[in-house]
N, C-alpha and C positions, 0 to 999 in steps of 0.2 A: 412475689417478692418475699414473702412471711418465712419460705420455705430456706431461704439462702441465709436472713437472721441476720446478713452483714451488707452494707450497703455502701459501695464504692470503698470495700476494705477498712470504714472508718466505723460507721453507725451501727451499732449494733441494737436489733430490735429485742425488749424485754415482755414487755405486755402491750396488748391491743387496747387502747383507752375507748374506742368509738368506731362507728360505723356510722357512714351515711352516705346523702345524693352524690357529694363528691368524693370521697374515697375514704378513705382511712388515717387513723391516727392513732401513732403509737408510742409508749414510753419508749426509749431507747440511752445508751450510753454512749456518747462518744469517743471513741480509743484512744481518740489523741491525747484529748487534754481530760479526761478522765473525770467528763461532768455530767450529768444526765439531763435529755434532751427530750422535747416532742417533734417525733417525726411524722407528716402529713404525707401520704401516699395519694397521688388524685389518681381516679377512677382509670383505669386504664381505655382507653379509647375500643371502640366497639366494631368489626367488622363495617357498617353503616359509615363508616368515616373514609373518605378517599387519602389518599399520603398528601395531596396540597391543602387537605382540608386539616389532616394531623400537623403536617408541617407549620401551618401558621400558628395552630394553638402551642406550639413547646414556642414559636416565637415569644407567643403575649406571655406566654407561662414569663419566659423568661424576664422579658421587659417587668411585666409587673410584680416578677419576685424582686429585682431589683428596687423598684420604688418601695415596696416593704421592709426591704432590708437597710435604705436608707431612711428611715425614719429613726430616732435616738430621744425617746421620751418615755417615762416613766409611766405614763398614760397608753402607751402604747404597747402590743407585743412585739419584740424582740425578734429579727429575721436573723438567724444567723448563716444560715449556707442553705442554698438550692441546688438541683442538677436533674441528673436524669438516668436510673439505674434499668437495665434491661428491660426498653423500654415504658416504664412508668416514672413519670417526673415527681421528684418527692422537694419538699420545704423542711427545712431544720429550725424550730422555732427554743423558745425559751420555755421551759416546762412549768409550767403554773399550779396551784395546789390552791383552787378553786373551785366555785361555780359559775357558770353564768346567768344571767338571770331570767332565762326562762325556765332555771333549771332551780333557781331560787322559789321563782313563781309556786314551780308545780310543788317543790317540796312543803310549800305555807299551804298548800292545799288552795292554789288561787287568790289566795285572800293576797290583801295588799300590803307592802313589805312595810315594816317601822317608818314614820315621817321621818325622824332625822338621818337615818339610810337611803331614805329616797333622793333630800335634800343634798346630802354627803354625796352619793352617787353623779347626782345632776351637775354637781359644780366642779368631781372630778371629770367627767366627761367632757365637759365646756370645756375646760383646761385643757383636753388632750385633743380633742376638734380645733382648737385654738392655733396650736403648735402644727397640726397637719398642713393646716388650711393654710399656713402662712408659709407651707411650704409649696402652696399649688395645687394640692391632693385633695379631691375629695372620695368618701368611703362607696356612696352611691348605698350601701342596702344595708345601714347600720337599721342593728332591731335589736331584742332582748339575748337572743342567741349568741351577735356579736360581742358580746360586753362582758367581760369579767369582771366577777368582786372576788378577792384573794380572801384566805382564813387572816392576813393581817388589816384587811380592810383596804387596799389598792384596789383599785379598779381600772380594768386595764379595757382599749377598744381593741377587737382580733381582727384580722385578715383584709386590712389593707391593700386593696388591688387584688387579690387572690381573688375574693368576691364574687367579680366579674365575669369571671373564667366559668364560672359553674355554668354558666346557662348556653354557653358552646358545647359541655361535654354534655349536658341534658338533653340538649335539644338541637333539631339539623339545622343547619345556617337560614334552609329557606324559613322557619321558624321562627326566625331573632325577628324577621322583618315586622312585627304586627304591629310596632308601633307603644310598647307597651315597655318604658325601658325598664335596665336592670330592677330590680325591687320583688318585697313582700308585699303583699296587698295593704296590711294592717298597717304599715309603716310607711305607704309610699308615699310622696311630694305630688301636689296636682299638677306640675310641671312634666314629674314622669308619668306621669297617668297619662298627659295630653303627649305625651311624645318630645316634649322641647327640649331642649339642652339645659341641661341643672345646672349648678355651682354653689359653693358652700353651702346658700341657704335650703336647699334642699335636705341636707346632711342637720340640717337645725331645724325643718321640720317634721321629719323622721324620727329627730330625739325627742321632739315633742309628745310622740306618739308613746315613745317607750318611756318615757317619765311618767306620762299619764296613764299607762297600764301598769306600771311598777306600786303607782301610788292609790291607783282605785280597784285595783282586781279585772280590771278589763279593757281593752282597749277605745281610745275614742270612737271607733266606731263599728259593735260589734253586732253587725249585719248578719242574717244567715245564708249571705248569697254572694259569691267571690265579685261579682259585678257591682252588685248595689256597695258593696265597701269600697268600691274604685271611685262610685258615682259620691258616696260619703264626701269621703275626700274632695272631692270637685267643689261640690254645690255646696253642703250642707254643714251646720254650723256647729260645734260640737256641744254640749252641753260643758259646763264648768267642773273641772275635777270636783269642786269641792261639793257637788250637787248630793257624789256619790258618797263623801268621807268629809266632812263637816271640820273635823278636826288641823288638816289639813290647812296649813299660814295660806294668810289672805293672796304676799306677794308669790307664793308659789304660783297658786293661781293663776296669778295673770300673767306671768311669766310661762308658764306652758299656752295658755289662749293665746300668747304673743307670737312664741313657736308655730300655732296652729291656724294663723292666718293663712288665709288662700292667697295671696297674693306674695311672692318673697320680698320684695318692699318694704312690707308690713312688719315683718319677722326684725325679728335684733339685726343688726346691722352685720355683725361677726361673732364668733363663741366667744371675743374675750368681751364684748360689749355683755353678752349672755352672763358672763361668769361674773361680775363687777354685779350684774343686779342679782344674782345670787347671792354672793359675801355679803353688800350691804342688807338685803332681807334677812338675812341668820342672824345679822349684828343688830337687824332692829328700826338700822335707819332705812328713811324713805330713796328711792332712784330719783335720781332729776328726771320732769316728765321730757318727753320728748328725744330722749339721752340714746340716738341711735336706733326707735324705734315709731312707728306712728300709734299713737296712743288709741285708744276706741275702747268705751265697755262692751264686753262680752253681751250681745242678746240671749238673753235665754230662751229656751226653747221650750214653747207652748204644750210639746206633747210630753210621754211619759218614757217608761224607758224606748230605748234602742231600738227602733224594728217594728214600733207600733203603728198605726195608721197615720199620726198625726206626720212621723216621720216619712210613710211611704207619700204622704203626701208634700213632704219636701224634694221631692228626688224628681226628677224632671220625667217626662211622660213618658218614654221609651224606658224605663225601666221599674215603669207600674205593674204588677201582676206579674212579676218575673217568678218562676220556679225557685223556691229554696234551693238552696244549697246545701254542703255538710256546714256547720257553724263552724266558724274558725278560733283558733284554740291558740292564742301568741307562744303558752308555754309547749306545744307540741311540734314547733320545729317552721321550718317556713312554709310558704306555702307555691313560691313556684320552684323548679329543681335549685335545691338547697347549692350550694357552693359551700355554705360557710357554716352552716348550723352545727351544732352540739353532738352531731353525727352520731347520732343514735339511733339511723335508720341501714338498712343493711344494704348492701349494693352488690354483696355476692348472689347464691344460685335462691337463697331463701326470697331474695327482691323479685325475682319474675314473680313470683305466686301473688304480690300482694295487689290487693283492688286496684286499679290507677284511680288519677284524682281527677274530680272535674275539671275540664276547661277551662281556660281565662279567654285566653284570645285566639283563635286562628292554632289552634292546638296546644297553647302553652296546657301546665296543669295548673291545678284548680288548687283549694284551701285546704288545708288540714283537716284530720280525721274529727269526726264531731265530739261531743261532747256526752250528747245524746243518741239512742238509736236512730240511723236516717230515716226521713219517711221514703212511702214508695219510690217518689216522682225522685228524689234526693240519688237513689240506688240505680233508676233510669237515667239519668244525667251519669253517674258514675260509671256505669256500663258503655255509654253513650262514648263517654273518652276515650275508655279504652278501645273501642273500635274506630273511632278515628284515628286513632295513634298506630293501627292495624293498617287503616288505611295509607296512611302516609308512609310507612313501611315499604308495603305496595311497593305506592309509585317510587320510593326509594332504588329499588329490585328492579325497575321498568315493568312493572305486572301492571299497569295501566290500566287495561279493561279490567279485570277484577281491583284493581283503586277504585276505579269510578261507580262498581257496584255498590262497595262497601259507603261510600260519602254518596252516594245519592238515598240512601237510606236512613244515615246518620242524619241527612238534612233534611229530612223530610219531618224523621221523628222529634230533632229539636223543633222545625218550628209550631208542632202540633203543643212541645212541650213549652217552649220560651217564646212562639211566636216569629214573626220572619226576618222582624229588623236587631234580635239579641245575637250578640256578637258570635256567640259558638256558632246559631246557624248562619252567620254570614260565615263565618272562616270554614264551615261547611260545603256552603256554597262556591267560596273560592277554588276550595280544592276539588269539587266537582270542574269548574272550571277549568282548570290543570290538566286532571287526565282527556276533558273533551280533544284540548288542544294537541293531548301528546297523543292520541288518537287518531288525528285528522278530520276530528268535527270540528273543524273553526268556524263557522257559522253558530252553532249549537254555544262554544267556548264563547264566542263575543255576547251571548244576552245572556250567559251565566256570567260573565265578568260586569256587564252593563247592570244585574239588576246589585250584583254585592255593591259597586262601587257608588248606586243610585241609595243602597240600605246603610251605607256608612259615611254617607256625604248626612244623610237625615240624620244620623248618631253622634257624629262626631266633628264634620264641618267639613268645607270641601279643600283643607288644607291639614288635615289630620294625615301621619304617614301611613295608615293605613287605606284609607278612601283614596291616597296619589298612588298606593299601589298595586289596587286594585284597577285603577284607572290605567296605569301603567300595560296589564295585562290585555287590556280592550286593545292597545296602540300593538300589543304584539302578535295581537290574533289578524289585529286587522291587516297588517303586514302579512301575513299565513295567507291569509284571502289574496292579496294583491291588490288592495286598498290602499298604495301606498302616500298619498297624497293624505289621506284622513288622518292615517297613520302618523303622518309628520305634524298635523295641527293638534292631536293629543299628544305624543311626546312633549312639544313645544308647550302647551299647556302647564302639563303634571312638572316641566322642568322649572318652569316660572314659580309652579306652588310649593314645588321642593326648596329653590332658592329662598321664599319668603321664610318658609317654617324651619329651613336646616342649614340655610346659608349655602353660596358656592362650595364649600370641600367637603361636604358631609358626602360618604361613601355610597349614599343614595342619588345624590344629586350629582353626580359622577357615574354612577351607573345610567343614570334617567341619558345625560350629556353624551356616551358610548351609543347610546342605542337610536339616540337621535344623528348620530353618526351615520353609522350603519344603516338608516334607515332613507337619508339621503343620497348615499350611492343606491340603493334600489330606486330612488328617483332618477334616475341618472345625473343626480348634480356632483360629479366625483372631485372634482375639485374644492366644493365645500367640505363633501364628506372627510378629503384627506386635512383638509385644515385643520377642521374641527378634532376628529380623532388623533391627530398630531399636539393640540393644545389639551386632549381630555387624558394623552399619555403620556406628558409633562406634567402635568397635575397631579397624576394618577404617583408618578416616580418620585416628585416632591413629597408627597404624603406618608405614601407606602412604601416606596423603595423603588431601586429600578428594577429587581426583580422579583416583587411582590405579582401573583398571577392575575391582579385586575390589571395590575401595567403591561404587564406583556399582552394579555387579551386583547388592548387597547395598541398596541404596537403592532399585533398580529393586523389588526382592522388599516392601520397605516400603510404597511405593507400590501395588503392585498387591495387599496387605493391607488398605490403607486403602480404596482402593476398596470391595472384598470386605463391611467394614464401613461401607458407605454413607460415607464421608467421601471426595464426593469433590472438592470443595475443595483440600483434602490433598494426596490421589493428584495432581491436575492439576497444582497449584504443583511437586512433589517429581518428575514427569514431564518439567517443561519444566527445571526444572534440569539435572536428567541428560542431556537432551536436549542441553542447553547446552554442559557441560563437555567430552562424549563429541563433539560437534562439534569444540572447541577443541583436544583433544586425540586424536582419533581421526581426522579429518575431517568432513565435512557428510554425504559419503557411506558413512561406514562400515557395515555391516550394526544394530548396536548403535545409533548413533545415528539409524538411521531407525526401527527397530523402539522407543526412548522416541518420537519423535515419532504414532508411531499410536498409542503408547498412550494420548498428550496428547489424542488427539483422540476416543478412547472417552471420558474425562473430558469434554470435552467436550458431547460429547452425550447424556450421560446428567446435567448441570447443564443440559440445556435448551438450551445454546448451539449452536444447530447450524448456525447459518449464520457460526460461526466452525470449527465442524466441518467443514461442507464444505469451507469454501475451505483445511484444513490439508491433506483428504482428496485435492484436486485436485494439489494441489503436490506430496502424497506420491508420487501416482499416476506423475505425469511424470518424478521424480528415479526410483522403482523402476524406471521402465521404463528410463531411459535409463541404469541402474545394471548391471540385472538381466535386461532385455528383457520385452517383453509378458508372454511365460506363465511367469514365472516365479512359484513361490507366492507371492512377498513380495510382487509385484505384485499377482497377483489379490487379495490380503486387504486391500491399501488399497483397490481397484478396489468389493469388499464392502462397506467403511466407505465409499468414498464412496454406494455404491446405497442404504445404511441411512440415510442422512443426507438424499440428496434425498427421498426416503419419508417421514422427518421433515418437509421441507421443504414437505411435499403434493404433489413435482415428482413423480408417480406415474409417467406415461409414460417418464421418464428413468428412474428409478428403476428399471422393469420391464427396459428395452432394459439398462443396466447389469446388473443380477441374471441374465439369460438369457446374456449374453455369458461373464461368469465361469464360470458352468455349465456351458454346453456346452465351453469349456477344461479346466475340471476333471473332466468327464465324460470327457472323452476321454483325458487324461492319468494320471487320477485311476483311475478307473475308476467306474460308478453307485451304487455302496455304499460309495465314501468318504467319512468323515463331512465332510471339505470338500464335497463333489458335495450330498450332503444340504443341509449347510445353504445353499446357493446355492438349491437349490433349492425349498428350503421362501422363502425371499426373493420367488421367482418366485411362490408361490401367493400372499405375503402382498402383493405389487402387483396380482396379480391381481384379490384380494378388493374394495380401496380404490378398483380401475377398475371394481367391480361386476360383472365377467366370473366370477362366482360359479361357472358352470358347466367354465371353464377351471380356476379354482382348486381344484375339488375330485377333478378330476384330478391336480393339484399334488400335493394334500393324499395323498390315497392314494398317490402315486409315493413321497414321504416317509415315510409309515405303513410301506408293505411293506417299504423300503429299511431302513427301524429296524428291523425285523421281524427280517429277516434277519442283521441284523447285531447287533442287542442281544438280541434278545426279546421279545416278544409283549407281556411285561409291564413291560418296562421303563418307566421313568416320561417317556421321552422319547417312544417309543413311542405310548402313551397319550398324552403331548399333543399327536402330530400327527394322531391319530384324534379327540380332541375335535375339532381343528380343522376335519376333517372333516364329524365331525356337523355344526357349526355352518356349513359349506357346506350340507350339505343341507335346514338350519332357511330359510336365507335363499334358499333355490333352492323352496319349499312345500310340500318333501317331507316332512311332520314327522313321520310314524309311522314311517319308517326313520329321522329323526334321533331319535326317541323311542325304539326300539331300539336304537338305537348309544348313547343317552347308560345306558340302562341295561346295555346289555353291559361298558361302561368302570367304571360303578358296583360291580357286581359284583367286575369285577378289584382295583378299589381296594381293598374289603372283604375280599375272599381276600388281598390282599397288605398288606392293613395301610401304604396311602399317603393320605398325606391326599388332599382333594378337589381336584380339579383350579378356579384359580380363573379 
């Protein structure tokens, strides 16, 4: 974008003000009105991102520039235009001739800024928290970053909803789930720490945090270990600003301890309630007690500084003897991928080279660069990220097997270094879980998912969303298995724990509701199943939209229920929708919208319609290949739909040369006992038959028989029907007292196994 210098004909870029996690930002001049601007460039999206996973973020991009832009306070910065120039979405904001105050911080040399700048600061900020909040908005990761003080002394909060977007463009979706919401460590609410849903008071205890490092040189709680400041925040009780700066008004004081209640309850009631005991403290007079807040003296804390024993031994047991970390530094930027910081970290080609950070959770990164040199274990932990983040890559690519080398190493050596129940090696552990499953070890993947989900139920409690998501993964291995009965009692489960912690619409408990869908028509209850995924894709379209791709996934699952139940009328119309939307929105060639179009076309042909089937099958055929290339599966399976359809069609001889082609791809790729290889080649016997090459097809028929054989069992009901088919070669070949044999050796079995008759 730097290179063009002119942005949608209007923006012209002057100087590069910053670099960092999320992208750039630049002076620029607007042509129009001939004023000068900052303009935010976010990070351009990175091959790692699929176009429905880009496509939703220019969504929120979008939505959430607009709630920035509709904010109009003086407290605030200024949105003026948004868009999206070849493809990087940029923000037009208000040019500021400032610092922020992590940038204040470092320039004092850490020390703590003037008391009545502090005081000043605090009460402009109340004021403009005051006015957001009252418009519905909260910030979610105000920190010292976020916060301007002007060279006139305004002090402004930045990036309004932008924020939030950073930790999409840092990190993969599967990522977001850990459980850990938006936030900086040093700043975070122990509501986001637990996972829960925030609202303002979160955003007021966040400010607490930065008031209290503005005003002492350090943050309330500076830990040397990205976990134990989470665990801070939770448990533990801060020491009194004024422990560290004496100087410091009494009602400041207590008015930051008020902020820094654990409970939001506790906390002021709202920023204007905040700001009102602010004025009055400046002017001298006392607050009325009880005035929107629950009163309690601050305990103080028996031990010494920050990080000494007295306080390792406030921190609950699971996080005794934890490895250090880098120490976290507030004025050096955030600490999980910034969105919104002072961007003065680079994200061009200089960013590959730099160390990555440690871990927070399930691969987030870790805290800011230290202070001091790290010690060894510090450097190991650091190393440590970066090849899990290697890892996930990986499995990103599908390199599975090498994913699962790389994290069974990664977790082995955290838990030598952190132990087995610290979070890094459970989200180690998870992800070893992953590749087992996308490997085909699901037995292996179920006691790696059993033992993370058994190590974060002890951590964190057995409704924490990480411990329901881990749990989550047991319910879908065990489905892998054919467990599907157990499978339904933990979906059922983890769906009840998601409802208590995240409420019905939370996009978890809506995914948890999908899969519990889904996993009902494997029981054969399809009539439930279609309910249920009918009211989880009405849900899904209230919230997200009706073409948001959890909804269509959820309509897809509709669809191929009603099938299931003979309607397929239904199924086809609700196929070629999705079909539709997932084009318009996905493209023509997305993986998703070619797979509704084959499914359009199973409907198809099983209403009869097959010479509207073929001709879908033909077109699929040519877009997979030139999507996917010849052998690829997605290809061969249209390549099958179409051989099934000219067979319909009585085009036998196409039919045949079709079915043998796929086969011998699949055979060779596949290997002869895959259940693809089978069904091609059961395809072969059945154009065989129809060519009256009776004596070929019942060589077919037996290559498919032993092939089931081997791979299901003798008795299996599949099994058995390619051994009827069988006999019934040898009925039509005049062999009938070895078909009359076989038909009563298959009899028997039925009888011993209690299946009905084969019809």
């Amino acid at each position: 974008m730097a290179d063009t210098r002119l942005i949608q004909s209007r923006y012209r870029l002057l100087d590069l003000i910053g670099r960092g996690g999320m992208g750039e930002v630049w002076r620029a001049r607007d042509e129009s009105l001939g004023r000068l601007v900052a303009v935010k460039c976010l990070k351009p999206m990175g091959p790692q991102h699929d176009q429905a996973f880009t496509r939703i973020l220019r969504e929120r991009f979008r939505r959430e520039a607009r709630v920035a832009a509709s904010l109009q306070h003086r407290g605030v910065t200024v949105v003026h235009d948004f868009g999206e120039h070849e493809g990087v979405l940029y923000l037009v904001m208000e040019l500021l001739d400032g610092q922020n105050l992590s940038q204040l911080l470092e320039e004092n040399e850490q020390r703590p800024l003037p008391v009545d700048h502090v005081v000043d600061i605090a009460e402009q900020v109340a004021d403009a928290l005051g006015y957001t909040h009252r418009q519905g908005i909260v910030h979610r990761d105000l920190k010292p970053a976020n916060i301007m003080r002007l060279t006139d002394g305004t002090v402004k909060i930045c990036d309004f909803g932008i924020a939030r977007l950073g930790r999409d463009i840092g990190m993969s979706s599967r990522l977001t789930t850990t459980g850990i919401a938006m936030g900086t460590p040093h700043y975070m609410s122990p509501e986001q720490i637990g996972g829960k849903e925030v609202d303002h008071r979160s955003d007021l205890y966040s400010l607490g945090c930065v008031l209290y490092e503005i005003a002492t040189g350090v943050p309330p709680f500076d830990l040397a270990d990205a976990w134990a400041i989470l665990v801070g925040h939770r448990d533990t009780r801060p020491e009194p600003p004024r422990t560290h700066r004496a100087e410091l008004p009494g009602f400041f004081d207590r008015v930051v301890l008020d902020l820094l209640a654990k409970a939001p309850d506790e906390r002021p009631a709202d920023a204007g309630d905040l700001r009102r005991r602010i004025v009055l403290g400046r002017s001298g007079e006392q607050p009325v007690p009880g005035a929107g807040v629950v009163r309690r003296e601050p305990e103080r804390l028996a031990s010494g500084p920050a990080g000494s024993g007295r306080m390792d031994a406030e921190l609950p047991f699971w996080a005794r003897k934890m490895t250090s970390g880098h120490q976290a530094n507030g004025s050096q930027g955030p600490a999980l991928p910034d969105p919104a910081a002072g961007l003065t970290r680079r994200w061009t080609t200089a960013a590959s080279t730099a160390a990555p950070r440690p871990p927070l959770t399930d691969g987030s990164t870790g805290v800011p660069p230290a202070r001091s040199a790290p010690a060894p274990a510090s450097d190991r932990l650091t190393a440590l990220a970066g090849r899990h983040s290697e890892g996930v890559d990986l499995g990103r690519l599908g390199r599975w097997e090498e994913a699962g080398e790389v994290h069974r190493a990664v977790a082995a050596e955290r838990e030598s270094l952190l132990g087995p129940d610290h979070p890094d090696t459970l989200a180690s552990r998870h992800e070893v879980g992953l590749t087992l499953s996308r490997t085909g070890r699901a037995a292996d993947a179920l006691r790696a998912f059993g033992q993370v989900a058994a190590g974060r139920e002890r951590l964190l409690g057995p409704d924490h969303p990480q411990t329901l998501g881990a749990r989550e993964q047991t319910a879908y291995v065990l489905g892998q298995l054919g467990r599907h009965f157990e499978a339904h009692q933990v979906y059922a489960a983890v769906l009840a724990g998601r409802e208590r912690s995240m409420g019905p619409d939370h996009p978890d408990t809506l995914r948890c509701r999908h899969n519990l869908a889904l996993n009902l028509g494997r029981l054969g209850r399809t009539e439930e199943s279609w309910q249920l995924a009918r009211q989880v894709a009405d849900d899904r379209a209230r919230l997200l939209g009706a073409t948001h791709p959890d909804t269509l996934a959820t309509r897809y699952e509709v669809a191929y229920t009603l099938g299931r139940l003979g309607r397929w009328a239904e199924a086809l119309e609700t196929y070629q929708d999705i079909a539709g939307a997932r084009a318009a929105t996905l493209g023509a060639d997305h993986p998703d919208t070619l797979a509704a179009r084959y499914e359009a076309g199973i409907s198809l042909g099983r209403l009869g319609r097959s010479a509207e089937a073929l001709e879908l099958y033909r077109a699929l055929v040519a877009d997979r290949t030139r999507v996917g290339g010849p052998t690829d599966p997605e290809t061969l399976r249209a390549r099958h739909g179409l051989g099934v359809n000219l067979g319909r069609m009585g085009h036998w001889e196409e039919a045949l040369t079709e079915a043998r082609g796929v086969c011998g791809i699949r055979e060779e790729a596949l290997g002869p006992d895959h259940p693809d290889t089978v069904i091609s080649r059961r395809e072969v016997a059945v154009a065989l038959g129809w060519l009256g090459r009776w004596s070929d097809a019942l060589t077919a028929y037996r290559e498919v028989a032993e092939a089931r054989g081997r791979a299901l069992g003798p008795d299996h009901p599949e099994t058995l029907a390619a051994r009827n088919d069988e006999a019934h070669c040898l009925d039509r070949l005049g062999r009938e007292d070895e078909a009359a044999e076989l038909y009563r050796t298959l009899a028997a079995h039925r009888a011993q196994n209690a299946l009905p008759p084969q019809r």
